[in-house]
C-alpha positions as CSV (number, residue, x, y, z in Angstrom):
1,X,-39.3,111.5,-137.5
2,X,-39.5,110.1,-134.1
3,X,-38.3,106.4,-134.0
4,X,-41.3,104.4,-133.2
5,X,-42.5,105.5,-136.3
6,X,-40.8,103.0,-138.2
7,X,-42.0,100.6,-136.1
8,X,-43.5,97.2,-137.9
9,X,-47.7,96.4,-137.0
10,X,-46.9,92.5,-135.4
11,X,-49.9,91.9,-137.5
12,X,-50.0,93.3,-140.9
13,X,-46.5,94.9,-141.1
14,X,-47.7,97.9,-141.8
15,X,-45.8,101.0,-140.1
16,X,-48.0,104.2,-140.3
17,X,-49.7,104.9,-137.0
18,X,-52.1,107.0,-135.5
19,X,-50.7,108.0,-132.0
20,X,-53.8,107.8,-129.3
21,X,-52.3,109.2,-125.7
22,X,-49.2,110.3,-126.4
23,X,-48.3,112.6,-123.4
24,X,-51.5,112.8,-122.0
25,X,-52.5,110.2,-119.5
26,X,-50.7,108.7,-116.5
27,X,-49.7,104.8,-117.0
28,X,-49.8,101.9,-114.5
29,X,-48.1,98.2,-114.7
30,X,-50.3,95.0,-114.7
31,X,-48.8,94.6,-111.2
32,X,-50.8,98.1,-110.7
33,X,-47.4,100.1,-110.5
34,X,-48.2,103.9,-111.0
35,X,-45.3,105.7,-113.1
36,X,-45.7,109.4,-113.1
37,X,-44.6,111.4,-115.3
38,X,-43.0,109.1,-117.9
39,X,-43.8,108.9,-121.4
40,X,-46.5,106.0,-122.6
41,X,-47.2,106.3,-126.3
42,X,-49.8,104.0,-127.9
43,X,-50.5,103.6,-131.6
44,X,-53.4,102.8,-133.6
45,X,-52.3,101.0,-137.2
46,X,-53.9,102.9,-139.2
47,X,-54.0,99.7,-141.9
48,X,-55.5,96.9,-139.2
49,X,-56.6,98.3,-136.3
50,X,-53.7,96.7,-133.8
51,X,-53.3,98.7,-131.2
52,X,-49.4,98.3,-129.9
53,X,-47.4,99.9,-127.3
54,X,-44.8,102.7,-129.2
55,X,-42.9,104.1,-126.2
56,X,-43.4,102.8,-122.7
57,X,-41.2,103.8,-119.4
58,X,-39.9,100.6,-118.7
59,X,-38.2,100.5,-122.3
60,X,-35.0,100.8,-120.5
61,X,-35.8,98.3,-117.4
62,X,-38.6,96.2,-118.7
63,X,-36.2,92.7,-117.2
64,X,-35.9,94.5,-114.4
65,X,-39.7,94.9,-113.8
66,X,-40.4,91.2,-114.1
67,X,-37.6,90.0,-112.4
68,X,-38.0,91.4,-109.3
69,X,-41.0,94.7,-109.3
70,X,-43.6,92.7,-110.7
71,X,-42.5,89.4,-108.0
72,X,-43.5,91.5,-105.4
73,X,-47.2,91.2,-105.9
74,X,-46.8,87.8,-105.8
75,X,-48.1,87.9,-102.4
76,X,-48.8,83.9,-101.9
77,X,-48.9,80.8,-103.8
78,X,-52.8,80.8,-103.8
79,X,-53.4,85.0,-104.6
80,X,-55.1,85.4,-108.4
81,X,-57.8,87.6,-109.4
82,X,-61.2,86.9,-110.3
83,X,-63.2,86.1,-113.6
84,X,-66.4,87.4,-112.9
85,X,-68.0,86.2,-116.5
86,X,-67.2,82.4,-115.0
87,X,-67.9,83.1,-111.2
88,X,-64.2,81.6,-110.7
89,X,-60.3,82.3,-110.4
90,X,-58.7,83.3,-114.1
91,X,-56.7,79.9,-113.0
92,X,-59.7,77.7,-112.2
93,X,-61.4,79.4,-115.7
94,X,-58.3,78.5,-117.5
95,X,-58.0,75.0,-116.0
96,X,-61.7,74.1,-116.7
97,X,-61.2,75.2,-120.7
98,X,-57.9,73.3,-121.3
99,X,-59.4,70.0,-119.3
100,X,-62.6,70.0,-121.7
101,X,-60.1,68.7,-124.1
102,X,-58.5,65.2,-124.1
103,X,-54.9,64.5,-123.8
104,X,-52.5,61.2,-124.5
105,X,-51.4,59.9,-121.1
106,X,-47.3,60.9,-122.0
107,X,-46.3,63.7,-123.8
108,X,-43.7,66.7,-123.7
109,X,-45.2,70.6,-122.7
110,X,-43.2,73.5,-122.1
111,X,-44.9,76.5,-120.7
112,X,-43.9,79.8,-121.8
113,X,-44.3,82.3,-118.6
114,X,-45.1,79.8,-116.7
115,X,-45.9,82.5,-113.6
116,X,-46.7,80.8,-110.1
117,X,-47.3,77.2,-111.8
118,X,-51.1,77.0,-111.0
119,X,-51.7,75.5,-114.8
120,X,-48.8,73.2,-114.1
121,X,-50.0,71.8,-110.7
122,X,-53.7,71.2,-112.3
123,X,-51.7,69.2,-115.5
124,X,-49.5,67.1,-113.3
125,X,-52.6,65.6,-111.4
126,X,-54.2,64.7,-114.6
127,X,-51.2,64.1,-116.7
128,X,-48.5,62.6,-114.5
129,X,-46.6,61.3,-117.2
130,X,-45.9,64.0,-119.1
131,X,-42.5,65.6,-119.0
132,X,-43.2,69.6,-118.4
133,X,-40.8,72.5,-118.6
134,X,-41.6,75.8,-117.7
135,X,-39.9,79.1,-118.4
136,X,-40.3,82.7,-116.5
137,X,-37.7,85.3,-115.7
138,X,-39.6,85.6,-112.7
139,X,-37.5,84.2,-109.1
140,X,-40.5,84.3,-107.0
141,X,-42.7,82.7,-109.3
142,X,-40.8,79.7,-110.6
143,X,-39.5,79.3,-106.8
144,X,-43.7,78.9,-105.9
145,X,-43.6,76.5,-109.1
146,X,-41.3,74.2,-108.0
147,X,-43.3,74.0,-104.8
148,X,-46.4,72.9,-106.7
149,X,-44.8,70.8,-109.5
150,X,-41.3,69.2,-107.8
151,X,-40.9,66.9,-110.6
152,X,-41.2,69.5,-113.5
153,X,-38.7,71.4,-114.7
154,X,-38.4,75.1,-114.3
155,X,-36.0,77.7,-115.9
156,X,-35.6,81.1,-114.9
157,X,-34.6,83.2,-117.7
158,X,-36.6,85.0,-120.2
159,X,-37.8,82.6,-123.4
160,X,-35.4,82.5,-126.2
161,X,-36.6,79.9,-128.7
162,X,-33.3,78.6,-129.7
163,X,-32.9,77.5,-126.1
164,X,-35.4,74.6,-127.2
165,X,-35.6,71.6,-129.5
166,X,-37.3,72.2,-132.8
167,X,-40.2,69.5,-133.1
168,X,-40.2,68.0,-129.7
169,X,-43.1,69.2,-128.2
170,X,-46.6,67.6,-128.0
171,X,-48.0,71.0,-126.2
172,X,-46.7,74.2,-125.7
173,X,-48.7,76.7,-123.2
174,X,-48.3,80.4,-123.8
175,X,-51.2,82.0,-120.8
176,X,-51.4,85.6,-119.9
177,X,-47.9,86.8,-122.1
178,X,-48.5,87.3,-125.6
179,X,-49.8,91.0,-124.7
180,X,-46.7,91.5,-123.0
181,X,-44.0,90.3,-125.8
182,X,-43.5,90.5,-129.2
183,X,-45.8,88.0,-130.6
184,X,-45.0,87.8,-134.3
185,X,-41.9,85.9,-132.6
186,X,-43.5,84.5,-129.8
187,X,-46.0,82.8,-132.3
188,X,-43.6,81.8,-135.0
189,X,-41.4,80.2,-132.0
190,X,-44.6,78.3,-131.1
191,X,-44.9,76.5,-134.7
192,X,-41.4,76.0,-134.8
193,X,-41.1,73.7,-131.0
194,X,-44.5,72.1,-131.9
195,X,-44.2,68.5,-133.5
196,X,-46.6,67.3,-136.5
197,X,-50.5,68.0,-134.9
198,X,-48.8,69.8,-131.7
199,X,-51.5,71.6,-129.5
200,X,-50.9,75.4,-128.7
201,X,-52.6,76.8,-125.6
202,X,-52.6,80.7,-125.5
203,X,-54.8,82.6,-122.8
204,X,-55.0,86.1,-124.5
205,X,-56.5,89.8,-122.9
206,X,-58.5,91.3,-125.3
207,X,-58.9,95.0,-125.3
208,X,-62.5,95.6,-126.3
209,X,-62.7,93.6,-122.9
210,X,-60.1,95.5,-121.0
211,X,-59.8,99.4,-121.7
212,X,-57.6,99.8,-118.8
213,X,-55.0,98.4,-121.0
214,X,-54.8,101.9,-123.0
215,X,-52.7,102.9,-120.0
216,X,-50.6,99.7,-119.1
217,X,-47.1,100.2,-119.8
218,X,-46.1,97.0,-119.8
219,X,-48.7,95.2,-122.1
220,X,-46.9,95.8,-125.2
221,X,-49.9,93.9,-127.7
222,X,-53.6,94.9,-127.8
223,X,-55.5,92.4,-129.4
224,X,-59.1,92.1,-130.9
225,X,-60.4,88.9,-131.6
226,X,-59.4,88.9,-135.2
227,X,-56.3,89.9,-135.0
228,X,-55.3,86.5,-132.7
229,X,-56.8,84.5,-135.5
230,X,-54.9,86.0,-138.4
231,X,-51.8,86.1,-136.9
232,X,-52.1,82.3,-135.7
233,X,-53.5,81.0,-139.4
234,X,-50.4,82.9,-140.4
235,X,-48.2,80.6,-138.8
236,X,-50.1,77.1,-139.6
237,X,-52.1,77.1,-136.3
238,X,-55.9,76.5,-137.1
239,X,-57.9,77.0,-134.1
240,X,-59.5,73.9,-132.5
241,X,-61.6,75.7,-129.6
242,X,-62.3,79.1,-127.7
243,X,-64.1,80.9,-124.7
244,X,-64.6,83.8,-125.4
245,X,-66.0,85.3,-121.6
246,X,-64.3,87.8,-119.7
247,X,-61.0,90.1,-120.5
248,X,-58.9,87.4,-120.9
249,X,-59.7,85.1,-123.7
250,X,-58.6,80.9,-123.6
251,X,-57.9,79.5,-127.2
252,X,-56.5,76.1,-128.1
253,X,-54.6,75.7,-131.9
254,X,-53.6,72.6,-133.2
255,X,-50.1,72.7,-135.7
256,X,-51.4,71.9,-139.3
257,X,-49.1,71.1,-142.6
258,X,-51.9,73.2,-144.7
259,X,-53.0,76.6,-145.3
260,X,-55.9,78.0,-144.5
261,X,-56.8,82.1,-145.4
262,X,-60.6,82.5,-144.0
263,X,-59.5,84.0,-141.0
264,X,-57.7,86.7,-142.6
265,X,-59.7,87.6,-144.8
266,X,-62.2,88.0,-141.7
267,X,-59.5,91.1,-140.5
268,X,-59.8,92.6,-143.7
269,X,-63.6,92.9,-143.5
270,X,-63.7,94.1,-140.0
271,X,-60.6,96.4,-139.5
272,X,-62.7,99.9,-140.2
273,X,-65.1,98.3,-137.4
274,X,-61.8,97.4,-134.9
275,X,-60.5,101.3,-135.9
276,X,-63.6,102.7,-134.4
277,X,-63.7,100.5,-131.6
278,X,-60.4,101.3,-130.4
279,X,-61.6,105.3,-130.8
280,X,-64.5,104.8,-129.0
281,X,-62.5,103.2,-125.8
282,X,-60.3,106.3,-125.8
283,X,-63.2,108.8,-125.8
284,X,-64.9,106.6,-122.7
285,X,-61.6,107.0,-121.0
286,X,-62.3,110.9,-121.3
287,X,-66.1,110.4,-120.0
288,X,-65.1,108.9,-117.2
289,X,-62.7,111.3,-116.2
290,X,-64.7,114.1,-116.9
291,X,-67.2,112.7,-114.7
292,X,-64.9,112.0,-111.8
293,X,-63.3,115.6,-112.0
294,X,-67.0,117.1,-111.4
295,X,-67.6,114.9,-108.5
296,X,-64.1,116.3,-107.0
297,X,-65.0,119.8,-107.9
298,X,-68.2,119.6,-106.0
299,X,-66.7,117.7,-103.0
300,X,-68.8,114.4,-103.5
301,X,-68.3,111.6,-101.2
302,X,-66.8,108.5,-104.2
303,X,-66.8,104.4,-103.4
304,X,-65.0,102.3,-105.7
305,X,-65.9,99.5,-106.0
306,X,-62.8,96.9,-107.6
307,X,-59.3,97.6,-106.8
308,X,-57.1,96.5,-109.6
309,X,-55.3,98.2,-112.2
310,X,-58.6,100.4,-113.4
311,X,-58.8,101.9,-109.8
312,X,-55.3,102.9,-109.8
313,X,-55.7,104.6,-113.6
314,X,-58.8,106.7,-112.4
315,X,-57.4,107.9,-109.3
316,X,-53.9,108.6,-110.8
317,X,-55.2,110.3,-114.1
318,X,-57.6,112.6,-112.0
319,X,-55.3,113.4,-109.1
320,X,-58.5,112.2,-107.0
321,X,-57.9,113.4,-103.1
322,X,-57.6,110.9,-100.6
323,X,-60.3,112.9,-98.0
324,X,-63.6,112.8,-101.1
325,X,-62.7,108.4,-100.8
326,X,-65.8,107.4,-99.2
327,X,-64.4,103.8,-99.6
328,X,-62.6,100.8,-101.6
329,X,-64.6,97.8,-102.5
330,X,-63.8,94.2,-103.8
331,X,-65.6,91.0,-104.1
332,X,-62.3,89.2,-104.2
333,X,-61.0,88.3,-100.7
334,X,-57.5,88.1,-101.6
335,X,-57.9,92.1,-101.9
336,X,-59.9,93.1,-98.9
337,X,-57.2,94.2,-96.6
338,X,-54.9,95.9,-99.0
339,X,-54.3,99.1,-98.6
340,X,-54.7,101.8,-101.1
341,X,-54.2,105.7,-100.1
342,X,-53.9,104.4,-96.9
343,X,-57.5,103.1,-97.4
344,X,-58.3,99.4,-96.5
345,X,-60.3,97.6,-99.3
346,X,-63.0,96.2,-97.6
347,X,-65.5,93.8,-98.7
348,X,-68.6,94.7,-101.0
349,X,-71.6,95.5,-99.1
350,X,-74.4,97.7,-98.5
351,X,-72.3,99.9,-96.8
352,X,-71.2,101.5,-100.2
353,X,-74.7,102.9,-100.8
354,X,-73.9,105.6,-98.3
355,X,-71.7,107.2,-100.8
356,X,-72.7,110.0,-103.3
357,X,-71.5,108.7,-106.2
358,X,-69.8,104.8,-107.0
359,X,-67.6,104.2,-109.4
360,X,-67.0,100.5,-111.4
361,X,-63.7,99.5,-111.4
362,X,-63.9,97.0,-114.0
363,X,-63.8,96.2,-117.4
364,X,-67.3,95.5,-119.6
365,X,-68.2,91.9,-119.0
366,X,-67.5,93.1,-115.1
367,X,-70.0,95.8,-114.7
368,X,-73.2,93.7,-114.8
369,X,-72.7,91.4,-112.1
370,X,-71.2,94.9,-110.1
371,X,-74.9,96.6,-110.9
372,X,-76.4,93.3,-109.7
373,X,-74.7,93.9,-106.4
374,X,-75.5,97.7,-106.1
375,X,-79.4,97.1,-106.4
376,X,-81.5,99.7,-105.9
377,X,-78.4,102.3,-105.4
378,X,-80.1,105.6,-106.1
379,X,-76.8,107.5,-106.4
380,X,-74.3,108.6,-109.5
381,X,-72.9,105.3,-111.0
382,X,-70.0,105.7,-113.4
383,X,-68.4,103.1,-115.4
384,X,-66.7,102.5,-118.6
């Protein structure tokens, strides 16, 4: 029996598994890293739906990636991506979702992953008072932290729970990690630091919302939206408000001394519905290929059109030669510039059209506003 098989679901504890790419597909970092030829196995639990990360490449190096791979693409203080359901930066969406909410004027936060410290910066100008730690193994990002918040203060280390206080903190932040850690323990941590009524601030990627996370090898957690709320009820955190647009999700939780089982029994009802889901994503993954290997074996002339970590699956998983690139695409300036191929990204226009077929780099709440863009393109579109 190979060894991930006795493997524990994070959500229902269940170990039996239904392996989705094992040995089939190419698998890129968040950071988009390709790594060829090394093994990426995915499972599907076969009891709840969770779809979790088995085998990955960087099982032997994964501190290694963070520390110092993954800080390279930390190109400035100001470089983030863009939220296209909100029309702003996944920083400025996050920001605008936690400030909706009230505060006391002092209060203790520790921030879990604390990346570049853009949440930080945006707390400190409201919040001045509050004492805030932040944790990352990160160099690069807590040294670009420190820049923004002087006053805070910053550890760099990977989070180890017993490192902090039990019941001393008023709110603790956990954005853009829990797919990328185990977060049975990442969770139970957060009830355990929280004081009496404690706020918990998790920003989540959700898989139906980002398929390109079949193939990250360092996203170890791929959530639906029931599976956040059953784990979270599990540990005493009842949910006080979500938004629920684009691939990553923002939820506040507020520590309870009660029970509460509705949210539960919600996975129960839908896990059949999550199973399929998470089978349907896998078979568009094919589609898209499929398509993409025609348009190289009849030498058409391909624009993509978003360079992130979607871009670099397709054109890894379908070997796609650099000469059939009619050209790279973003709407994000930080990326126009970059090179990929030895292509420059250049910045979405009508020039695009030109190409025989364009393909969407991007994941579902993405593609309508790309479609807007295109018009009246009368060429092969292909998305997920």
């Amino acid at each position: 029996m190979e060894k991930w098989m006795s493997i524990k679901c994070e959500i229902c504890g269940n170990s039996s598994w239904e392996l989705l790419n094992e040995g089939q597909m190419i698998s890129v970092c968040s950071g988009r890293e390709v790594l060829k030829n090394s093994p990426l196995v995915k499972g599907l639990c076969t009891h709840c739906g969770f779809v979790y990360t088995l085998r990955s490449p960087l099982d032997e190096d994964l501190d290694h990636y963070y520390r110092q791979v993954y800080s390279s693409k930390l190109k400035s203080e100001v470089y983030d991506y863009k939220n296209y359901s909100h029309g702003k930066t996944f920083a400025e969406t996050l920001n605008t979702f936690v400030f909706s909410h009230s505060f006391p004027q002092k209060g203790r936060m520790l921030d879990i992953g604390c990346g570049k410290g853009f949440f930080k910066e945006a707390f400190y100008s409201r919040y001045p008072e509050w004492h805030m730690e932040g944790v990352d193994p990160s160099v690069t990002s807590i040294e670009m932290a420190r820049k923004k918040v002087p006053t805070a203060t910053f550890y760099t280390k990977n989070f180890i729970g017993s490192d902090y206080q039990a019941g001393s903190y008023d709110l603790v932040c956990i954005h853009a990690v829990l797919n990328r850690v185990p977060s049975r323990m990442f969770i139970s941590e957060v009830e355990r630091l929280l004081k009496d009524d404690g706020l918990f601030s998790a920003e989540i990627v959700i898989f139906p919302q980002a398929p390109f996370e079949l193939f990250f090898a360092d996203h170890t957690c791929m959530y639906f939206h029931e599976h956040i709320l059953a784990l979270t009820e599990e540990f005493h955190l009842d949910l006080v408000s979500e938004d629920t647009k684009g691939s990553k999700w923002r939820f506040l939780f507020r520590k309870i001394s009660h029970d509460k089982i509705s949210r539960r029994v919600e996975l129960d009802r839908q896990r059949e519905n999550i199973k399929d889901a998470v089978k349907q994503i896998v078979a568009n993954w094919q589609r898209v290929f499929a398509k993409i290997r025609t348009c190289i074996a009849e030498g058409k002339k391909v624009a993509f059109y978003g360079q992130g970590t979607t871009l670099m699956i397709i054109l890894s998983n379908t070997d796609f030669p650099q000469k059939l690139i009619y050209g790279i695409y973003d709407d994000n300036p930080c990326k126009v510039g970059e090179q990929v191929l030895e292509t420059t990204v250049q910045q979405s226009s009508a020039a695009m059209q030109a190409a025989d077929a364009i393909v969407l780099c991007a994941g579902p709440e993405g593609i309508p506003a790309m479609l807007k863009t295109l018009n009246n393109y009368q060429g092969l579109v292909i998305h997920l």
